[in-house]
LUMDO-177880 format. One line per 4 residues: for each residue x, z, y of C-alpha. Coordinates in nm, 4 decimals. Last residue first. Layout:
% LUMDO-177880
X,Z,Y  ...
***
This chain:
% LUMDO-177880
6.4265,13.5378,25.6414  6.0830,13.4069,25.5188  5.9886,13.1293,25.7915  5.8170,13.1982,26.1016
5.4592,13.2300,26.2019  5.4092,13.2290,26.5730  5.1931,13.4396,26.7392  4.9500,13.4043,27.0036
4.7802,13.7666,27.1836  4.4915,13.7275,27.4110  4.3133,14.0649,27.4201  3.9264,14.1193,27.5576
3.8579,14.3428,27.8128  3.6043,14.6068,27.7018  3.2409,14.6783,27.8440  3.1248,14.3683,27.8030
3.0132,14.1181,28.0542  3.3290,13.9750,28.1321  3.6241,14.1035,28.2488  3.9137,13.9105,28.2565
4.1803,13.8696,27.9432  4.4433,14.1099,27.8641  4.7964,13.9150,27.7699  4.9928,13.9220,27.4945
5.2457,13.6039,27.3885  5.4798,13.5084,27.1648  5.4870,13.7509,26.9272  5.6502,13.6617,26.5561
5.4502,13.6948,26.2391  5.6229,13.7206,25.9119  5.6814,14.0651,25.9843  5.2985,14.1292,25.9929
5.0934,14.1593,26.2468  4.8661,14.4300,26.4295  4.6088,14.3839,26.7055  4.4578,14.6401,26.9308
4.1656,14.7310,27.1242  4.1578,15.0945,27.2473  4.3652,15.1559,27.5672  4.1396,15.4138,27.7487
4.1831,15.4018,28.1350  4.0211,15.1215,28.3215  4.0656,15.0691,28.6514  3.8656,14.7603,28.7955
3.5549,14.8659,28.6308  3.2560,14.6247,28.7100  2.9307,14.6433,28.8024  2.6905,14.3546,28.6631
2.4009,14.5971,28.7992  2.2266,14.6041,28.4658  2.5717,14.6522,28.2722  2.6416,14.9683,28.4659
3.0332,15.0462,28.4159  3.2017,14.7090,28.3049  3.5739,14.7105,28.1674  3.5785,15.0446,28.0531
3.8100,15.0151,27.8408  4.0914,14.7617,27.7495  4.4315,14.9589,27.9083  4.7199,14.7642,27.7073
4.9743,15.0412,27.6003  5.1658,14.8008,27.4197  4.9990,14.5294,27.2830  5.1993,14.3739,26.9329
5.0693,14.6521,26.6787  5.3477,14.5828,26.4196  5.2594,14.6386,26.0424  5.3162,14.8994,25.7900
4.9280,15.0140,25.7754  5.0353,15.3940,25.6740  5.3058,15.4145,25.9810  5.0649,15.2464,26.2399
4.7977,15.4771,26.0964  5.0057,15.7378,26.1597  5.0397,15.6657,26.5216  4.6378,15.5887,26.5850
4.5781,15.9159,26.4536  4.8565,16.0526,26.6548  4.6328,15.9623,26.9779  4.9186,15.8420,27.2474
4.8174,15.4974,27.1353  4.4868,15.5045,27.1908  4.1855,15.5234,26.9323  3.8091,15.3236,26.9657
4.0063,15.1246,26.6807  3.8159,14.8095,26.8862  3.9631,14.5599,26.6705  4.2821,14.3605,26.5112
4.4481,14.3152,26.1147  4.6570,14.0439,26.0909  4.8832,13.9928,25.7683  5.1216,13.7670,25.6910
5.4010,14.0095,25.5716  5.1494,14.2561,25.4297  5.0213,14.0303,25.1919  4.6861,14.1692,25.0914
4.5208,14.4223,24.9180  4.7484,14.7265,25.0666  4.5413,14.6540,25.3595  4.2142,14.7796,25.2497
4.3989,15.1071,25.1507  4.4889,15.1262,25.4906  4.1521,15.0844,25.6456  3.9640,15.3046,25.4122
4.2379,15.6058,25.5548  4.1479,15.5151,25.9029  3.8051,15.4804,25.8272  3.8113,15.8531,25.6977
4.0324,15.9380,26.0080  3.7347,15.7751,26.2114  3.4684,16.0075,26.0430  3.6879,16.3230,26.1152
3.6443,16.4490,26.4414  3.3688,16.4232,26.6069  3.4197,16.2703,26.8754  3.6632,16.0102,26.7968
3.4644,15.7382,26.8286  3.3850,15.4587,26.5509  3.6013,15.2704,26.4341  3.5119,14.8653,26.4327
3.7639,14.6651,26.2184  3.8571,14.2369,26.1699  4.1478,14.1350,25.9478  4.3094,13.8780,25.9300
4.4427,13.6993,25.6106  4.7874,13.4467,25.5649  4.7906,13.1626,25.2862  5.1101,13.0456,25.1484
5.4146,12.8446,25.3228  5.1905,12.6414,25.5761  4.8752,12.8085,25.5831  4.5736,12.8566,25.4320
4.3409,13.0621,25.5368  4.1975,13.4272,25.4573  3.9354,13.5929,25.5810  3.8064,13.9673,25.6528
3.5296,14.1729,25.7805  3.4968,14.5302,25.9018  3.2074,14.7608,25.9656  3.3213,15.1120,25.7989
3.0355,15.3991,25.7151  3.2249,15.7192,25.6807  3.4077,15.7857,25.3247  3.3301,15.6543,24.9832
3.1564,15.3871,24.8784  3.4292,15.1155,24.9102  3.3424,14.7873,24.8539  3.5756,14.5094,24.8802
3.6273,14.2903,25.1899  3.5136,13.9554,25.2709  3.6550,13.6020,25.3318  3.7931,13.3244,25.1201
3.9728,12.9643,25.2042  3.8688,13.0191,25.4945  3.7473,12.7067,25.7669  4.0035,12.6524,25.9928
3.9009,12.6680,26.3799  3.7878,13.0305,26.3244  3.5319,13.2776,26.4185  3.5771,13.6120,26.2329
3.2610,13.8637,26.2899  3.2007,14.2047,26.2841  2.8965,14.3001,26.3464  2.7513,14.0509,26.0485
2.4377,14.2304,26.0009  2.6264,14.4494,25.8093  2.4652,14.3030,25.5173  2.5609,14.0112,25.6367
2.8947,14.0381,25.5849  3.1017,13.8390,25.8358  3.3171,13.4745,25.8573  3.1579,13.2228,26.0701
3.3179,12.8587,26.0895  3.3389,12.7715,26.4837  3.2876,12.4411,26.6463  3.2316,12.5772,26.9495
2.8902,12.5712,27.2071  2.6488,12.5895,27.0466  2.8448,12.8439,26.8242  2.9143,13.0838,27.0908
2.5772,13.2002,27.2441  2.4102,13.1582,26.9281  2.6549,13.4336,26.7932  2.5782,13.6092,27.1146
2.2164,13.6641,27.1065  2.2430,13.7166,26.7145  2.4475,14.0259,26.8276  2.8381,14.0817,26.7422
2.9254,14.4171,26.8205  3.2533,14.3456,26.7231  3.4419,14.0010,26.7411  3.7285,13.8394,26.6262
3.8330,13.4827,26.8175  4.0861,13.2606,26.5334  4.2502,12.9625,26.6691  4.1551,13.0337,27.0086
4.0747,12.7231,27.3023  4.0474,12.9376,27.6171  3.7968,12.7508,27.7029  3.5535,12.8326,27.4163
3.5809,13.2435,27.5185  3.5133,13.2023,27.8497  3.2260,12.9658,27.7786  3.0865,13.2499,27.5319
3.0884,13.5219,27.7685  2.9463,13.3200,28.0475  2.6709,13.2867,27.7775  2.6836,13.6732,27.6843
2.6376,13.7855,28.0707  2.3879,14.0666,28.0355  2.5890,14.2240,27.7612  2.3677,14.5385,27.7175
2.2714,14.3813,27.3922  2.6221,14.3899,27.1998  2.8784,14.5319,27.3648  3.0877,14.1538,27.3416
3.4335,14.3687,27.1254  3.7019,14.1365,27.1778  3.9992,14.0235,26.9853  4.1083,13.6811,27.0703
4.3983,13.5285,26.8511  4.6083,13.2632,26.9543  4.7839,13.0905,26.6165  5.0967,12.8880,26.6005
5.2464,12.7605,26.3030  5.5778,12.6911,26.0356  5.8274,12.8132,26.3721  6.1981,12.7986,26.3958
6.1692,12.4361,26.5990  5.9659,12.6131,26.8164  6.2153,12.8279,26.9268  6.2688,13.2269,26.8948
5.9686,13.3591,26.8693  5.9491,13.6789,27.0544  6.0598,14.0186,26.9642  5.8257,14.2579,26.7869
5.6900,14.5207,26.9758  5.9201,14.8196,26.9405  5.7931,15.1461,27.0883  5.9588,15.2861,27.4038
5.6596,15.2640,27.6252  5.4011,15.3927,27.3565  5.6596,15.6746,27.2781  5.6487,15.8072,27.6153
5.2617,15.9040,27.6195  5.2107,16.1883,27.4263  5.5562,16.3612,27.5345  5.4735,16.2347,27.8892
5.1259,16.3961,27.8771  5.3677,16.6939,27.7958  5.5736,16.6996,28.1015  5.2631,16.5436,28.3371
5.0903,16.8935,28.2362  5.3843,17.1073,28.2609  5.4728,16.9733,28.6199  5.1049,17.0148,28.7275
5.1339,17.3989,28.5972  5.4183,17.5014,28.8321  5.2780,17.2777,29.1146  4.9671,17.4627,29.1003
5.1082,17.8064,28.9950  5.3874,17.7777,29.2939  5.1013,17.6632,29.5674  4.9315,17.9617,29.4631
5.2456,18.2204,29.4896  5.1817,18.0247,29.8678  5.3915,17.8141,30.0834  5.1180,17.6537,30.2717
4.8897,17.3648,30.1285  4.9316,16.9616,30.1438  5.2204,16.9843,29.8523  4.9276,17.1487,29.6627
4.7163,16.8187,29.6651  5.0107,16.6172,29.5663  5.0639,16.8153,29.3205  4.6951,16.8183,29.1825
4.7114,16.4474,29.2428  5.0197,16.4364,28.9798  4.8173,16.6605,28.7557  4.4985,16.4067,28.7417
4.6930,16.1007,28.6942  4.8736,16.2663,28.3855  4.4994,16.3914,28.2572  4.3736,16.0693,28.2848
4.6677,15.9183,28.0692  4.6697,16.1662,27.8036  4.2864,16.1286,27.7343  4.3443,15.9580,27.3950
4.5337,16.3091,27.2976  4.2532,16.5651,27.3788  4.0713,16.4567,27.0554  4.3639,16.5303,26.8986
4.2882,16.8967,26.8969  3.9531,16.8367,26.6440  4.1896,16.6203,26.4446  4.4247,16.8835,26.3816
4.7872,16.8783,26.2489  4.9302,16.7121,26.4932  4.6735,16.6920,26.7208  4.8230,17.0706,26.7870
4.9849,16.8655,27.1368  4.6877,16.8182,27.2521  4.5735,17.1775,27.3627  4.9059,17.1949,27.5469
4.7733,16.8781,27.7502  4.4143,17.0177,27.8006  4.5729,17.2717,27.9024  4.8295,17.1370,28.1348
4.5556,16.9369,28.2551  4.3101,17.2191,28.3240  4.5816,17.4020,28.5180  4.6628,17.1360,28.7479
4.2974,17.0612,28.8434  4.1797,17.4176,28.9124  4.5305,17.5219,29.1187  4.4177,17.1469,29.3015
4.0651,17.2392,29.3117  4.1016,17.5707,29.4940  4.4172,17.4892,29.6795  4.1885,17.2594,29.8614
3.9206,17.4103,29.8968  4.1640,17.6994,30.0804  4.2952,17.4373,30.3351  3.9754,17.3102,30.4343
3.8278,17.6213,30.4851  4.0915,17.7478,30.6505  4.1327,17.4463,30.8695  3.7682,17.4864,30.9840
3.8312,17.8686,31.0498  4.1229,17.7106,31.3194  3.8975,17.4678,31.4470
***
């Protein structure tokens, strides 16, 4: 028993000294997203590597006093330190507060985003009932599929907004019909699927905004969409805009915090975990921890939060997000 313990003991201090110190470096590696995007990779995995430090700890704490132990626990504290640098912001950031009264209000709108994962969604009808009972003004979609957009309009009374030269996967569906929809051209920089409309609305019209980034592996094509983004925006009033997608970025990511800056809106959910939702589509498996928060929505000051909420899971690999705002008059 006793070589059993020592066994035990030493794998143990093996893959917690292994886990701590590949999280603090990971961590240290992260911080130089900065100025790199190559580095920032490391950033949208902030939150796995916290989780995987404090079990290193706890893993050490299990172990004799050793100079081991001390490295372990020495670099686990470094590692949840700077995750915590990455990740603190997100928790302090400023929302938006909520509307104040109804009486103060012009409208209400609930917003869906979701990305459907297009045709490994096995479940794209329940998908689509889901979706109809909740009762959304405006539901934006990526990875639309024919499959689903039949889905969804048999059963809603939906007008479509999407290019369909993109094959339309990104869609708008909306209660109103728009008053316009779709975005200008822009040649240069990585390929972009986006879609926009604009309604009218009490006090002048208001646009949203629909966006699919790609990854962030490699670096460099989603900074370009990034950048198209932004200029995109500068179109439109910013006040009563609404721009939402799968940004495939997180929060603690600093390209998702300068595009915050550059786009001059609010995002409204806070460190909202949306991926992976389902694991093996076939198997209808699903994820009930995910860790990658990478759907978002972003308003304009004219737009006041009244609720956000993450939806169920479904048959897509992200959860969707419920937010309603209220549009309020000019101060």
């Amino acid at each position: 028993m006793g070589l059993v313990r020592v066994v035990i003991t030493r794998i143990l201090e093996d893959i917690a000294v292994a886990l701590a110190v590949g999280s603090a470096l990971a961590m240290l590696a992260a911080q130089g997203g900065r100025f790199s995007d190559q580095l920032d990779i490391a950033t949208h995995f902030a939150l796995v590597f916290l989780v995987l430090a404090m079990v290193a700890a706890l893993m050490a704490a299990l172990t004799p006093r050793s100079l081991l132990r001390r490295v372990t626990l020495g670099a686990a504290a470094l590692a949840v330190a700077l995750a915590g640098v990455l990740i603190l912001p997100e928790m302090v950031r400023n929302t938006q507060p909520a509307s104040d009264s109804e009486g103060a209000e012009l409208a209400r709108l609930k917003v869906i985003q979701m990305n459907t994962w297009s045709g490994r969604n096995q479940t794209m009808d329940e998908t689509a009932d889901w979706l109809v009972a909740q009762d959304p003004d405006i539901i934006v979609v990526e990875e639309s599929s024919r499959r689903f957009q039949r889905a969804l309009e048999a059963r809603g009374d939906y007008h479509r907004t999407c290019d369909p030269d993109d094959r339309c996967e990104v869609v708008i569906y909306s209660k109103a019909a728009p008053v316009s929809g779709g975005l200008p051209r822009v040649s240069d920089g990585a390929y972009f699927p986006a879609t926009r409309a604009t309604f009218d609305a009490p006090g002048g019209d208001f646009t949203v905004i629909g966006a699919h980034f790609t990854w962030p592996v490699p670096a460099g094509p989603q900074q370009q969409q990034s950048l198209r983004l932004t200029r995109i925006a500068e179109l439109y009033d910013r006040d009563r805009l609404i721009i939402t997608g799968d940004f495939n970025a997180t929060p603690w990511s600093f390209t998702l915090r300068r595009q915050d800056k550059a786009l001059g809106l609010t995002r409204r959910n806070r460190a909202m975990l949306t991926w992976p939702a389902m694991a093996f589509s076939r198997w209808n498996i699903h994820m009930p921890l995910p860790f990658l928060a990478i759907d978002h929505v972003y308003a304009g000051s004219d737009w006041k939060t009244v609720s956000v909420e993450r939806g169920p899971s479904l048959g897509s690999d992200h959860f969707p997000v419920i937010v309603t705002l209220a549009l309020s008059p000019a101060d």
